[in-house]
N, CA, C and O atoms as a MOPAC input file, in Angstrom:
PM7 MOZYME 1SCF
protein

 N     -3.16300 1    30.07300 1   -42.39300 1
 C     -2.80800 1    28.68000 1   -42.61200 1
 C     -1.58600 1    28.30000 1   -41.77800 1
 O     -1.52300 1    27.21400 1   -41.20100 1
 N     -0.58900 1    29.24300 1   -41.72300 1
 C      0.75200 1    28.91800 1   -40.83600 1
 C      0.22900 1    28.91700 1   -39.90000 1
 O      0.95000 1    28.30600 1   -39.11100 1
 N     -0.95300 1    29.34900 1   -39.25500 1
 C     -1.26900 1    29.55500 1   -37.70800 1
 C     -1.86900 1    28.06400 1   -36.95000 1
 O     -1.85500 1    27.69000 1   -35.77700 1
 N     -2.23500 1    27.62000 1   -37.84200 1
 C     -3.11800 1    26.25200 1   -37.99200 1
 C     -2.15600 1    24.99600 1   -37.75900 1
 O     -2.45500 1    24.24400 1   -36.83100 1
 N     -0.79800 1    24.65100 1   -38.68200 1
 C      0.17400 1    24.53800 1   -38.16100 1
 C      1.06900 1    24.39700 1   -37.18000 1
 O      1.79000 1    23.43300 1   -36.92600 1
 N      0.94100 1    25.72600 1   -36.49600 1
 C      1.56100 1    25.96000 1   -35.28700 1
 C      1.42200 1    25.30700 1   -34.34900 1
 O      2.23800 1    24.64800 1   -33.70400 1
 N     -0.28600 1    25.56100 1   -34.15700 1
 C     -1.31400 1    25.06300 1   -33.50300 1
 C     -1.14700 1    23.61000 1   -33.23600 1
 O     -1.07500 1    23.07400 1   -32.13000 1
 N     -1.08800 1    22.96600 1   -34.58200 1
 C     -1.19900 1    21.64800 1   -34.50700 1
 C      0.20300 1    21.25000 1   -33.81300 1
 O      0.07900 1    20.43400 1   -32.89900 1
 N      1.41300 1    21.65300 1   -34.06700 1
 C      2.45500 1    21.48200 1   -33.44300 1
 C      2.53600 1    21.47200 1   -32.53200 1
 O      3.30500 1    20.65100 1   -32.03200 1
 N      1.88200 1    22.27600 1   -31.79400 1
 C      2.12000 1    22.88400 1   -30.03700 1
 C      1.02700 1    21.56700 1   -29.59100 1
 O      1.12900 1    20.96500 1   -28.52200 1
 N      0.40400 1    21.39000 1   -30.21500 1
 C     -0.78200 1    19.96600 1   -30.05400 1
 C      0.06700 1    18.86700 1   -29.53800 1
 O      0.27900 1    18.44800 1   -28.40000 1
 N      0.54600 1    18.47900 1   -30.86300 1
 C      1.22200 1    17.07300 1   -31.03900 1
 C      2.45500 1    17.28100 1   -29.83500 1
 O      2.76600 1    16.17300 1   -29.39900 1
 N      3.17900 1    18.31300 1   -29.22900 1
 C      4.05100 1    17.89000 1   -28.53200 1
 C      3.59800 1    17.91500 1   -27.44200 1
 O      4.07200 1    17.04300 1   -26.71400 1
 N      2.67400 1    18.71400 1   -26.87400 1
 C      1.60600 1    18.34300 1   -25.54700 1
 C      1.31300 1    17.12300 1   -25.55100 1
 O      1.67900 1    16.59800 1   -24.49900 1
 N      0.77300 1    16.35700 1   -26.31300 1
 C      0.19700 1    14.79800 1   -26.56000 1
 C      1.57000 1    13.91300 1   -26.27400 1
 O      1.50600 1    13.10600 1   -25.34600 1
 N      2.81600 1    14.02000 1   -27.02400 1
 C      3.95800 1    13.46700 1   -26.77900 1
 C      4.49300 1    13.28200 1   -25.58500 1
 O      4.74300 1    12.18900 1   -25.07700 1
 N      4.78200 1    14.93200 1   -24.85600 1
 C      4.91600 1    14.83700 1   -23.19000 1
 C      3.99700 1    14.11900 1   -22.63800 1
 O      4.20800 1    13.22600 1   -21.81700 1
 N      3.22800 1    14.36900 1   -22.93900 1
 C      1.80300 1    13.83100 1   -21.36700 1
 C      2.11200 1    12.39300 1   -22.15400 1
 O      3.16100 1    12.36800 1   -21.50900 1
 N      2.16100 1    11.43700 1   -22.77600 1
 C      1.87200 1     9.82100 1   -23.21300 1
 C      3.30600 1     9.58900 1   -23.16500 1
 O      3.51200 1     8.37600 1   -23.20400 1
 N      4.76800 1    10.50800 1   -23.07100 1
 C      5.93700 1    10.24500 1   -22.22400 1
 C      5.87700 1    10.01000 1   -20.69700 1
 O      6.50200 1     9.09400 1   -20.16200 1
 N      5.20100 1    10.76200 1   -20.11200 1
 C      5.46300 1    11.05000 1   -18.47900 1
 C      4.25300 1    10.01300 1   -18.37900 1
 O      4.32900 1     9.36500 1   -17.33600 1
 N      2.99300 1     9.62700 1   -19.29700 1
 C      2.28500 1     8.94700 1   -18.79500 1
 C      3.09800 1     6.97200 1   -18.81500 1
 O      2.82600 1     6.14300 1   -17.94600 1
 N      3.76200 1     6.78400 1   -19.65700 1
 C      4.41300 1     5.65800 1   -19.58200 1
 C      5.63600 1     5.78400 1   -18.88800 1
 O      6.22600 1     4.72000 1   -19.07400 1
 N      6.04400 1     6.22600 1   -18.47100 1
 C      7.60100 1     6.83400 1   -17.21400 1
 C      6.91800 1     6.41400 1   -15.92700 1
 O      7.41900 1     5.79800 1   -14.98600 1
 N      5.74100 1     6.84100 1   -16.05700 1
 C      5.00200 1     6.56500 1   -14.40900 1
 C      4.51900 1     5.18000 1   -14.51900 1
 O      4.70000 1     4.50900 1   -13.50300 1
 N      4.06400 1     4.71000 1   -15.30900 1
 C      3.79000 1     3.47800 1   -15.67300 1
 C      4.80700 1     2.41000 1   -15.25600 1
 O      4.62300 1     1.70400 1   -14.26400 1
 N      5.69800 1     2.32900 1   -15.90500 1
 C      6.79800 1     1.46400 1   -16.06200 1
 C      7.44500 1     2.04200 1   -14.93500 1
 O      8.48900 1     1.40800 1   -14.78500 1
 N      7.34800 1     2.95100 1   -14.04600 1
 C      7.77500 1     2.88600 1   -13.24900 1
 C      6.81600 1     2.18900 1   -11.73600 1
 O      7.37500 1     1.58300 1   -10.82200 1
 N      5.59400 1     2.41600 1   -11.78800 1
 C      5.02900 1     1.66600 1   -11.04200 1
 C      4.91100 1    -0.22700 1   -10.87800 1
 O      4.78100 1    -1.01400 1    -9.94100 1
 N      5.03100 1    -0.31300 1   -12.20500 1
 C      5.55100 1    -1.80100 1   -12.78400 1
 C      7.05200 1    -2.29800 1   -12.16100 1
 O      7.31000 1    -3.44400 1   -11.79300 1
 N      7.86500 1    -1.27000 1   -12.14200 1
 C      9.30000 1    -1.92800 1   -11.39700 1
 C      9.19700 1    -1.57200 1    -9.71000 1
 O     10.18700 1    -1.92000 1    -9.06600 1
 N      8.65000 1    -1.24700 1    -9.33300 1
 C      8.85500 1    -0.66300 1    -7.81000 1
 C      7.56700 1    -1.79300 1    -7.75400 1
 O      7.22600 1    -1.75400 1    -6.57100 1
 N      6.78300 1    -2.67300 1    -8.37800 1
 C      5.79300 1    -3.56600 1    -7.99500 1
 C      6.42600 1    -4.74900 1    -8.35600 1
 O      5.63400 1    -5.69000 1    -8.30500 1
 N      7.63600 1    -5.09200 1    -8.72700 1
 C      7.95800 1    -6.17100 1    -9.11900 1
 C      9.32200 1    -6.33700 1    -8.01600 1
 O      9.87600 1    -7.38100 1    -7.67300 1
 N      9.65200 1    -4.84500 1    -7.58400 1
 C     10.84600 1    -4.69100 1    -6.40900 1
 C     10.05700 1    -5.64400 1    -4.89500 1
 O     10.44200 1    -6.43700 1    -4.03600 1
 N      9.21800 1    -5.18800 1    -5.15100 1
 C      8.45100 1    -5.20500 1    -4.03900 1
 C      7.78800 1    -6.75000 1    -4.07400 1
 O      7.39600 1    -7.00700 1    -2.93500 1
 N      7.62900 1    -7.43900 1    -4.64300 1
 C      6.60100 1    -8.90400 1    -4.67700 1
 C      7.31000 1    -9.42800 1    -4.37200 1
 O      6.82300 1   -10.25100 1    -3.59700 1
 N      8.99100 1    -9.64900 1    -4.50000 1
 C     10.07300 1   -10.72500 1    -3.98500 1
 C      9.91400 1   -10.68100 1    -2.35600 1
 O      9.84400 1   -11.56200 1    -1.49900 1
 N      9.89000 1    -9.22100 1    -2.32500 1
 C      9.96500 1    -9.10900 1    -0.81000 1
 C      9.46100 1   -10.26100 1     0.42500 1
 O      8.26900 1   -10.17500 1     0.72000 1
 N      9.97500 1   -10.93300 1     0.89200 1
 C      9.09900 1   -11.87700 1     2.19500 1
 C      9.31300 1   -11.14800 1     3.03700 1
 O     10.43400 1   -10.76100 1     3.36500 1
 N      7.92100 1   -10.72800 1     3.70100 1
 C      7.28600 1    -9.95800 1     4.39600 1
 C      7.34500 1   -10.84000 1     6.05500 1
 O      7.50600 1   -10.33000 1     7.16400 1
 N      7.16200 1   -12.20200 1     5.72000 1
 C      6.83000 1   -13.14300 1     7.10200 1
 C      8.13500 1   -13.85600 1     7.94300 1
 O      7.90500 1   -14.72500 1     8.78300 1
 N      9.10100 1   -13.54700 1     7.73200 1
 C     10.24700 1   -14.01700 1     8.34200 1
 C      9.84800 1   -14.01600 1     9.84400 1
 O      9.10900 1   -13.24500 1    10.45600 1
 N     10.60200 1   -15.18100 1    10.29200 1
 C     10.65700 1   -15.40200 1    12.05600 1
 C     11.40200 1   -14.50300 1    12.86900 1
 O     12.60800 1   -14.30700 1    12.71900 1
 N     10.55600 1   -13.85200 1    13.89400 1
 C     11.54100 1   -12.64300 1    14.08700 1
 C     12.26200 1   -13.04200 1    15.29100 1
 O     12.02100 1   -13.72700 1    16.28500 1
 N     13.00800 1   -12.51900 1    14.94100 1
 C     14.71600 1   -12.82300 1    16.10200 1
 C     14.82100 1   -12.38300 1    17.75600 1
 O     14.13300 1   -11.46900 1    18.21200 1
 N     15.39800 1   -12.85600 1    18.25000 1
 C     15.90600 1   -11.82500 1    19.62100 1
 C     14.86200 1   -11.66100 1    20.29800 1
 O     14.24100 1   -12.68300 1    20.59200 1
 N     14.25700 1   -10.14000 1    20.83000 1
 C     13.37100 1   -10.71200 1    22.25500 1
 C     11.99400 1    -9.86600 1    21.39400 1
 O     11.73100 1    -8.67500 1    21.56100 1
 N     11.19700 1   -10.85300 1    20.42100 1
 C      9.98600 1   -11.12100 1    19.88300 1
 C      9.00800 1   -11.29700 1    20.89400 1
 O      9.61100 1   -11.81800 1    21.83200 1
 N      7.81300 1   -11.13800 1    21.20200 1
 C      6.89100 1   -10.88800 1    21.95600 1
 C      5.69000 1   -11.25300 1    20.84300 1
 O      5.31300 1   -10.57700 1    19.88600 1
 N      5.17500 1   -12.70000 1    21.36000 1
 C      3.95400 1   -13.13100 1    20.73900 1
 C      2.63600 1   -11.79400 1    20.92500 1
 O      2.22300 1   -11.42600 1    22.02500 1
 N      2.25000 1   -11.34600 1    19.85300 1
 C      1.01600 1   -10.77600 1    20.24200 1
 C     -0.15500 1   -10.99500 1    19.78100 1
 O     -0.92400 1   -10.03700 1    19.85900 1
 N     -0.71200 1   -12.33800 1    19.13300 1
 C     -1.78200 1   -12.70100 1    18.87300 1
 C     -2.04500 1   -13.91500 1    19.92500 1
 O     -2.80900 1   -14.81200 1    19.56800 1
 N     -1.41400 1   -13.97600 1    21.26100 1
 C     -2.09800 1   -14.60500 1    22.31800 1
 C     -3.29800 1   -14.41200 1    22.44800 1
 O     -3.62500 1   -13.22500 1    22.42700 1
 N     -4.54900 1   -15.56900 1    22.65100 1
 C     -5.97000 1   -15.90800 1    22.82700 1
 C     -6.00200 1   -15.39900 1    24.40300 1
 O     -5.45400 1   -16.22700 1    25.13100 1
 N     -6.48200 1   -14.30400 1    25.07200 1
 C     -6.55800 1   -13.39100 1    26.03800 1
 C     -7.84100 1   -14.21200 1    26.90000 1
 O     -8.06600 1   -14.08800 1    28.10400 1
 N     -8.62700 1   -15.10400 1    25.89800 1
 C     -9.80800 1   -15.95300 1    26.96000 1
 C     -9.15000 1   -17.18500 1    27.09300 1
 O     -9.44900 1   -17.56300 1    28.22500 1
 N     -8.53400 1   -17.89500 1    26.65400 1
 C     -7.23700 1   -18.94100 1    27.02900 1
 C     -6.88200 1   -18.57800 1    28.39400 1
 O     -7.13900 1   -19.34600 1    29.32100 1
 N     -6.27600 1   -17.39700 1    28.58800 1
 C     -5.69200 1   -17.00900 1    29.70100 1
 C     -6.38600 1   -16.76800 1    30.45700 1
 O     -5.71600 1   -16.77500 1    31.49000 1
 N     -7.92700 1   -16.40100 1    30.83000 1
 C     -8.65300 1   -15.60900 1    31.96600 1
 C     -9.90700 1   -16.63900 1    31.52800 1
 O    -10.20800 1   -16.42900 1    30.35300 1
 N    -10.66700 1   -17.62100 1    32.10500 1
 C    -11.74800 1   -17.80100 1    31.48000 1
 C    -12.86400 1   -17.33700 1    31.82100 1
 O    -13.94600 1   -17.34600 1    31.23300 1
 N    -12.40400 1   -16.72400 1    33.28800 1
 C    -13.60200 1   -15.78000 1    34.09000 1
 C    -13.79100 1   -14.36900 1    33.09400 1
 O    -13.97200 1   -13.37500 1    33.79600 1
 N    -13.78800 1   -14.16800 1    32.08100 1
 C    -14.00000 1   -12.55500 1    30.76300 1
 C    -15.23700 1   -12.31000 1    31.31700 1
 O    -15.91200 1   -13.33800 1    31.37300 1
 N    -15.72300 1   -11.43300 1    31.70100 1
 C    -17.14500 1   -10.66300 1    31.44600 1
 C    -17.32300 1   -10.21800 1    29.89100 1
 O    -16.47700 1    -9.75500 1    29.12600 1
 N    -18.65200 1   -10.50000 1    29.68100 1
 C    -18.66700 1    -9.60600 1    28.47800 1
 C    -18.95300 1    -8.11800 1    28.32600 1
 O    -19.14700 1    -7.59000 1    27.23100 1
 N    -18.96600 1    -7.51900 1    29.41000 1
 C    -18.51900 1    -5.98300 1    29.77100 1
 C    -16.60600 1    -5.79900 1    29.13200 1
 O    -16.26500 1    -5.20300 1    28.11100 1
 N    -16.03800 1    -6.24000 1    29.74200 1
 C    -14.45300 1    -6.51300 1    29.42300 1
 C    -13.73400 1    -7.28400 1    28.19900 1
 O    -12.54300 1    -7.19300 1    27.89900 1
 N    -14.58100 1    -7.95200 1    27.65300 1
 C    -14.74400 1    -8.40100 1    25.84100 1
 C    -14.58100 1    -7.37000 1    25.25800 1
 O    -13.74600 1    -7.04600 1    24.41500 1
 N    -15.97800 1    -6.45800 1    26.04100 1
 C    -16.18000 1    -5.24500 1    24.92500 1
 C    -15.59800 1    -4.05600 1    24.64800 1
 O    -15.64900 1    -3.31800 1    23.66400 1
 N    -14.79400 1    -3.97400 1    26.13300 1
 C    -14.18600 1    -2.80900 1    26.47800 1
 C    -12.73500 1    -3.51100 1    25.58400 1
 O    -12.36700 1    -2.70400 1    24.73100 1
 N    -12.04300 1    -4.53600 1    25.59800 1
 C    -11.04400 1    -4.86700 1    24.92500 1
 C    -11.60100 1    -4.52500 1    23.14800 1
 O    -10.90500 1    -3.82900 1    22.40800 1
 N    -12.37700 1    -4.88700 1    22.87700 1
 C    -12.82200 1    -4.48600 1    21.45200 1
 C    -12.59900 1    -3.07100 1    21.12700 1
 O    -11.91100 1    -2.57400 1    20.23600 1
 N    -13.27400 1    -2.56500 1    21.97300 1
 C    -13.08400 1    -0.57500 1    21.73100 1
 C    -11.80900 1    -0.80000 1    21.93300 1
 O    -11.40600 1    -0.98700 1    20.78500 1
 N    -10.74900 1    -0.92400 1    22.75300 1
 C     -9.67400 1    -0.47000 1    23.32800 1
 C     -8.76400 1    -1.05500 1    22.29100 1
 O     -7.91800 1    -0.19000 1    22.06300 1
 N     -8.46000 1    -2.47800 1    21.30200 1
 C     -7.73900 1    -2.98300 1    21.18700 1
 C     -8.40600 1    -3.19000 1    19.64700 1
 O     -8.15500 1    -4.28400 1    19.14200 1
 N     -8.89500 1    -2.63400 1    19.17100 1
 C     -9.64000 1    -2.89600 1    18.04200 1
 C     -9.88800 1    -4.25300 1    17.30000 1
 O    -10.01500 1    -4.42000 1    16.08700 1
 N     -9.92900 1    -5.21000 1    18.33200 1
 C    -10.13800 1    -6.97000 1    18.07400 1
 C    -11.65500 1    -7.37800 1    18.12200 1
 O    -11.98400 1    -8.55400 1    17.96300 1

């Protein structure tokens, strides 16, 4: 009967740790996601910025579509 006990003891504090560390990780993923949402990501960037979503057929209108395609493989666009 004491063994049964024991048992159950060594139970209940396994269950305690793991539903501790399972809400620690929790509430901690909750603050490092709430650190993080303020964040503005899109600010205007400063100093010597380099547009790189220039329209590349804007600029050349002679494109082969050999050289479309090779920019696709090459540039993953």
């Amino acid at each position: 009967m004491k063994g049964h006990f024991i048992t159950l003891f060594q139970t209940v504090k396994v269950m305690l740790l793991f539903i501790g560390c399972t809400l620690f990780f929790y509430y901690g993923i909750l603050w490092v996601s709430e650190e993080y949402e303020s964040y503005y990501r899109y600010d205007t960037p400063e100093g010597n910025a380099i547009k790189v979503n220039a329209d590349l057929v804007e600029q050349e209108s002679d494109v082969s579509v050999l050289t479309r395609l090779v920019w696709f493989y090459k540039l993953g666009e």
